[in-house]
Structure formats: C-alpha cells, structure tokens
C-alpha distance (Angstrom), angle and dihedral (degrees) to the residues before:
residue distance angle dihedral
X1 . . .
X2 3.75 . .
X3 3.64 94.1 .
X4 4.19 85.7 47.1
X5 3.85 89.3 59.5
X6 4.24 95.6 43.2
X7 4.13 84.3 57.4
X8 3.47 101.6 43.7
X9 3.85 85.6 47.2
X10 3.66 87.7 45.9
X11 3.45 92.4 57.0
X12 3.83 107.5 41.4
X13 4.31 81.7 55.7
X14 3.88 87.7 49.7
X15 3.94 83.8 55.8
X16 3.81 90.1 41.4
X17 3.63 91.8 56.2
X18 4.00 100.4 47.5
X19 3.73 83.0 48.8
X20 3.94 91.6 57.9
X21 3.81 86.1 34.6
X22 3.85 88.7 54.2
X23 3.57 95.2 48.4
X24 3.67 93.1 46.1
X25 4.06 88.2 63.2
X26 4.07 90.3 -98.8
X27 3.95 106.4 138.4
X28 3.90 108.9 -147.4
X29 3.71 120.2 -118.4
X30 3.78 109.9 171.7
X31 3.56 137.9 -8.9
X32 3.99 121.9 -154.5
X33 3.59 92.7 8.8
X34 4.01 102.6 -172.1
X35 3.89 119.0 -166.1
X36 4.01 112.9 165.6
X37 3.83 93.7 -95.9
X38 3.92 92.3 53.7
X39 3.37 146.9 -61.1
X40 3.78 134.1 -95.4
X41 3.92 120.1 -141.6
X42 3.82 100.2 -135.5
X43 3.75 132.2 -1.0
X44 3.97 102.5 -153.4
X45 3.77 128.0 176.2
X46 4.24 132.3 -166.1
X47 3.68 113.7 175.0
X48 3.90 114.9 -39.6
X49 4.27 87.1 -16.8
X50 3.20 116.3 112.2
X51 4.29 119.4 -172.5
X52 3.31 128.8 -168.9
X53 4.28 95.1 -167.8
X54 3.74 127.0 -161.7
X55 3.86 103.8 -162.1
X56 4.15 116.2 -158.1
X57 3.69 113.2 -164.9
X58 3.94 113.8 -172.0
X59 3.64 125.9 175.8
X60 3.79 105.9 -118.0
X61 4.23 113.8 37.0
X62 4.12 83.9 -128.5
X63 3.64 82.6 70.6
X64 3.78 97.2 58.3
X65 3.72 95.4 85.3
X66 3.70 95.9 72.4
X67 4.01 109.9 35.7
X68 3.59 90.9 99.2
X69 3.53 134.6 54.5
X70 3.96 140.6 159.8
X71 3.51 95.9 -83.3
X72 3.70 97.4 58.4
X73 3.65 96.5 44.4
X74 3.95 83.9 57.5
X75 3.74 93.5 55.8
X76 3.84 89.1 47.6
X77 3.96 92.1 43.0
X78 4.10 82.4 55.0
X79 3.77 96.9 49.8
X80 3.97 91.7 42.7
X81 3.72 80.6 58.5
X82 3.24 97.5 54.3
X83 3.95 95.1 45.6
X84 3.61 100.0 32.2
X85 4.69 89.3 90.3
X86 3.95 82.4 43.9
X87 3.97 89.7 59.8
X88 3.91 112.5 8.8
X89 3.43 124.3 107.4
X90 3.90 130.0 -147.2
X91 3.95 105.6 -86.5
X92 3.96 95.8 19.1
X93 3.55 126.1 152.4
X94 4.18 104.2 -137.9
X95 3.57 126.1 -161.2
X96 3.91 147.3 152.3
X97 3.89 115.2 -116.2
X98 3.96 130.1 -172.7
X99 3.71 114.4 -146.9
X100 4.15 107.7 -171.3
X101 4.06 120.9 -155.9
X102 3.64 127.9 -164.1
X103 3.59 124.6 163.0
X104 3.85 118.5 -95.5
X105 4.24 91.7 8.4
X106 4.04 123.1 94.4
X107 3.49 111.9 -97.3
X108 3.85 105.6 -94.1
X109 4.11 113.2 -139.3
X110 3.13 119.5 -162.5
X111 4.06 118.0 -172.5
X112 3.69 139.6 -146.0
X113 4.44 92.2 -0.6
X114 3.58 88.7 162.2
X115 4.03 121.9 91.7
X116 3.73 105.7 153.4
C-alpha cells in the first residue's frame, strides 16, 4: 500500500512538472522513457535544448533536499544516453535536469545537474 501511494505521488509530480515545463515554453516529448539502464521521467525540448528531467516529488518541501543523489543522476545520465540519438537534433545542446515537487511549494528546476 505504501509503495501504491509513493507512485501515484510520483506520478501526479511528473504531471506537475510538464505542466510548469509547458508553461515555461518546454514542448513535451516523452514521459517515462524506459531503456534497460533506466528510465528518465520527461524528455522536454525548447529551441535547440534538449532535457532529459528526473522529477522527485516528496511529501513535505523540507524533504526536497535529499531525493536525489549521485547514484540516481548516473542511472538517468545512462538512459539519456541511450535516448539522446532517438530525440537529439543536429546542433543541440543536451543535458540532465532535476525538477523537485512538493505539495503547496513552486516547483523547483534545477538545470544541467549532470557533469560526468
């Protein structure tokens, strides 16, 4: 039941974020894109910008500072990868974004996380 209630909250911040994305002049490619080394929560693109975007939802915004870490970033980075010749353009700039939801709190983007 526990697990039931992370996904569905999972999901309704996934929507959150496109939303924000959307109204930020993002155009939404893909959601849950799933390759066999991960999966990336929303592929986005504005202009020549391409984002691959791992969106954390937690329940309280206190809890925002620790819902990602090195090791997810890495699976994401590995999935972009993967997607990136399925989506990219000649010229694009490509990069990995982290989009964190909490109920009642703006939606907090943070671009191009990934350096490795």
């Amino acid at each position: 039941m526990i697990r039931q209630a992370a996904e569905r909250r999972g999901r309704w911040g996934e929507k959150i974020a496109a939303l924000w994305l959307w109204a930020h002049g993002w155009h939404i490619l893909k959601t849950r894109a799933r390759v066999p080394m991960g999966e990336v929560d929303l592929i986005a693109r504005r202009g020549r910008t391409l984002a691959f975007i791992e969106v954390k939802t937690r329940k309280k915004a206190a809890d925002l500072s620790t819902a990602i870490d090195a090791y997810r970033l890495r699976r994401v980075a590995a999935a972009a990868q993967a997607l990136a010749p399925l989506h990219a353009r000649p010229g694009d700039s490509i990069r990995i974004d982290v989009i964190l939801i909490a109920p009642f709190a703006l939606p907090q983007h943070l671009p191009n996380v990934w350096h490795g």
